[in-house]
C-alpha positions, -999 to +999 in steps of 0.1 A: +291+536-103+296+509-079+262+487-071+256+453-054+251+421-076+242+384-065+256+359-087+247+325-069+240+314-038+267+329-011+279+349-043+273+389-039+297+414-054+301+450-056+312+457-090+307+486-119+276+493-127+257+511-155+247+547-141+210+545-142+191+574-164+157+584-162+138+563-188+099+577-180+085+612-170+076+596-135+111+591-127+135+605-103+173+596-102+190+598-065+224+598-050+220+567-025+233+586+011+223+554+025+216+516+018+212+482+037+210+444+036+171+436+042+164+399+063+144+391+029+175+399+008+188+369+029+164+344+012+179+343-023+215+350-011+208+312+005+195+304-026+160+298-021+147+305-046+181+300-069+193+329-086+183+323-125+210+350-134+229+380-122+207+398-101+209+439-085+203+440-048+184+466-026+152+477-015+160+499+015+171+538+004+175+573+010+195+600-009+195+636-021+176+642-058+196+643-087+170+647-114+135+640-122+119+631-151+093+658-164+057+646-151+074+645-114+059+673-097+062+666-050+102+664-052+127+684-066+170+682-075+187+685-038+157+675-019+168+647+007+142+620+000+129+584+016+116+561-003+093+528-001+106+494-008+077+495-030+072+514-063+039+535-061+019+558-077-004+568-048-033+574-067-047+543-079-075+528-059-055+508-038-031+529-028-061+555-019-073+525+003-039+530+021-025+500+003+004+512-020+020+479-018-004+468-041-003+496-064-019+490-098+011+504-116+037+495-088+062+464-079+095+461-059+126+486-055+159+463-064+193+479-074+192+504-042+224+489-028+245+515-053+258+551-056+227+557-075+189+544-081+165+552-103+134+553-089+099+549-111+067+566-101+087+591-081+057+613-069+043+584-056+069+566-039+096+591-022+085+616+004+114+648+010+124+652+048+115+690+059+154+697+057+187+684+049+190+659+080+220+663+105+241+628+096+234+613+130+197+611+119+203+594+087+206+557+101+171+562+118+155+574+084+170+547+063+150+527+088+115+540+076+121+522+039+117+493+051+122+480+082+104+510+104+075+508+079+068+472+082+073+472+117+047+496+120+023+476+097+027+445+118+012+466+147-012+480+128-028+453+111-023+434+146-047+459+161-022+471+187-039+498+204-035+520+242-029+490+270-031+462+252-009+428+253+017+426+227+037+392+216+064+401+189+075+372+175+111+373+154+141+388+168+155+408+138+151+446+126+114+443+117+108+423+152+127+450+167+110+476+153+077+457+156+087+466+197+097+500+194+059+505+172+039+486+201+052+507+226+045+537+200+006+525+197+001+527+237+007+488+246+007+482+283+023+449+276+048+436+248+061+402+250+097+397+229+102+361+218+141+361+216+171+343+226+198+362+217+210+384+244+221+417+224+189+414+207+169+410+239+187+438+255+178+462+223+138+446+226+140+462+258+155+496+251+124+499+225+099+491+249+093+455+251+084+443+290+088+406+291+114+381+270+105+344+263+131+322+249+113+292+247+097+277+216+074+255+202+052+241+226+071+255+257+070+291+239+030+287+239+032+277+276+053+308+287+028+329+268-002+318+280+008+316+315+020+352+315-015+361+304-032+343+328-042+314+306-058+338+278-028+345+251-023+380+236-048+405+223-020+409+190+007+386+177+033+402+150+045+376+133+081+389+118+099+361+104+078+341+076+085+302+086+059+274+095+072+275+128+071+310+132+035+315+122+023+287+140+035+299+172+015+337+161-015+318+162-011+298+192+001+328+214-033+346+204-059+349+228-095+339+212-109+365+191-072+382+189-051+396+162-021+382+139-006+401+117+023+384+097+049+406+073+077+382+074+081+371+035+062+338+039+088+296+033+065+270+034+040+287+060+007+260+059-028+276+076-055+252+085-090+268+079-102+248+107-077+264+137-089+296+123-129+290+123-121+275+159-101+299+174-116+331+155-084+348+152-082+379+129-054+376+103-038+401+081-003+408+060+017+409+035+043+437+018+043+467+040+022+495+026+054+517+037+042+549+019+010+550+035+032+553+069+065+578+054+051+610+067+043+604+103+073+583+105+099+605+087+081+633+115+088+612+150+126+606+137+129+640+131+117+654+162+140+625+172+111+611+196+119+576+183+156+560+176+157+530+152+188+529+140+200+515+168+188+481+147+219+486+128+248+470+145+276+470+118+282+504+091+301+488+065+313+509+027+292+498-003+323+480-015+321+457+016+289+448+010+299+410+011+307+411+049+272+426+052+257+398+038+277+368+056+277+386+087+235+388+085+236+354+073+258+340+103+234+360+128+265+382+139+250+416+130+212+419+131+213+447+105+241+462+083+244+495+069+260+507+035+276+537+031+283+544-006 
């Protein structure tokens, strides 16, 4: 089978890969429908951190069931199937505290960029769609792996709730997404920090009310006077910098919400700005499985549409051009068809 490898920095190949086989009761082989390049998956392609050795690419999935291992007992051969970019069982205390990103027997999905994945704690992890899905929906589920999910989280554990002010900062699928969830929780008002115009224009489409541009300083300025002077009631920080973070926390209103899901380069936080401005922070990996079922439901009652986030289809073997195009901001997500 053909699956994505990086070798280096700038360095990712399609090449021949070992057909995976279930190795554990709890897992479940699928036929990859559909796979994409992740923002994160980004970070190492640019070599931070280096690549030690050869390493299989993917995170984001969804595919029909080839076979299961025999503890698996929720999904069956044919099923269609999502699953989380993270492996877990959904049983173990933390995933029954609605954290399965921190599963006690869990970690991260790599490999899904392929014509097929093995996927451990299978019960846990995938959730079957009610139906084979007509193709046009397929883009919009793949989004739930990843992308929807931790969009959703960042308005979540930002507190967004029914006609509140919304600042979204981070332009790319989860930012986008981080919109189209706002205006899913009820906000009255979502604020999209973005300067690029296709993006802004997509922000839009997904509900966001108001674009700021600026930046630094000047970004804080817009923000605050657009709220009167007070900042937002929830920031979703979707990008993981220094920079990034530190304009969350300024554009929060005292007492507000940050959330922050963007994987975190050389982010510093001062105690002292949070004891001053009492701002509520939370993060981290998605808890995407908590989140599959209501999600997989509004794409298929097709009340929602993110797949629109994907802006170039490319085949598995041109999974390259996926990368570099990411990379040189001219797609803001790319798609993989096997």
């Amino acid at each position: 089978m053909r699956g994505t490898v990086l070798y280096g920095t700038g360095d990712v190949r399609s090449e021949e890969r070992p057909v995976p086989e279930i190795t554990a009761p709890t897992d479940a082989i699928i036929r990859v429908v559909a796979a994409c390049v992740c923002g994160s998956d980004l970070w190492p392609y640019r070599g931070m951190p280096p690549v030690k050795e050869p390493a299989p690419m993917g995170h984001e999935y969804c595919g029909i069931v080839e076979a299961v291992g025999d503890a698996v007992t929720t999904i069956k051969p044919g099923q269609f199937v999502i699953g989380s970019f993270c492996i877990s069982d959904n049983t173990c205390p933390n995933c029954r505290y609605g954290y399965q990103s921190m599963c006690m027997q869990g970690g991260f999905m790599s490999g899904a960029q392929a014509e097929l994945l093995r996927v451990p704690q299978a019960d846990g992890t995938l959730v079957a769609t009610p139906d084979m899905p007509a193709d046009d929906l397929i883009p919009h589920l793949l989004t739930i792996s990843d992308v929807l999910g931790t969009g959703w989280f960042a308005a979540d554990a930002a507190n967004v709730r029914p006609g509140s002010t919304v600042v979204v900062v981070g332009d790319g699928a989860v930012g986008l997404l981080g919109v189209l969830s706002a205006k899913q929780m009820g906000a009255a008002r979502i604020i999209a920090m973005s300067r690029h115009e296709s993006r802004q224009q997509l922000a839009s489409e997904f509900g966001a009310t108001d674009i700021v541009s600026e930046r630094g300083d000047a970004g804080v300025e817009r923000i605050k006077a657009l709220t009167d002077g007070v900042g937002a009631d929830s920031v979703l920080e979707c990008v993981g910098t220094n920079e990034s973070m530190q304009q969350a926390l300024r554009s929060a209103r005292r007492g507000g919400y940050v959330s922050y899901v963007g994987v975190p380069h050389g982010v510093e936080l001062q105690a002292g700005q949070l004891f001053s401005t009492m701002v509520h922070l939370h993060g981290g990996p998605a808890p995407v499985r908590r989140y599959l079922p209501d999600l997989i439901d509004l794409v298929w009652q097709r009340k929602i549409t993110p797949g629109k986030v994907f802006d170039l289809v490319l085949p598995l073997a041109d999974v390259a051009e996926g990368y570099r195009a990411m990379d040189e901001r001219r797609a803001i997500k790319a798609l993989l068809r096997p």
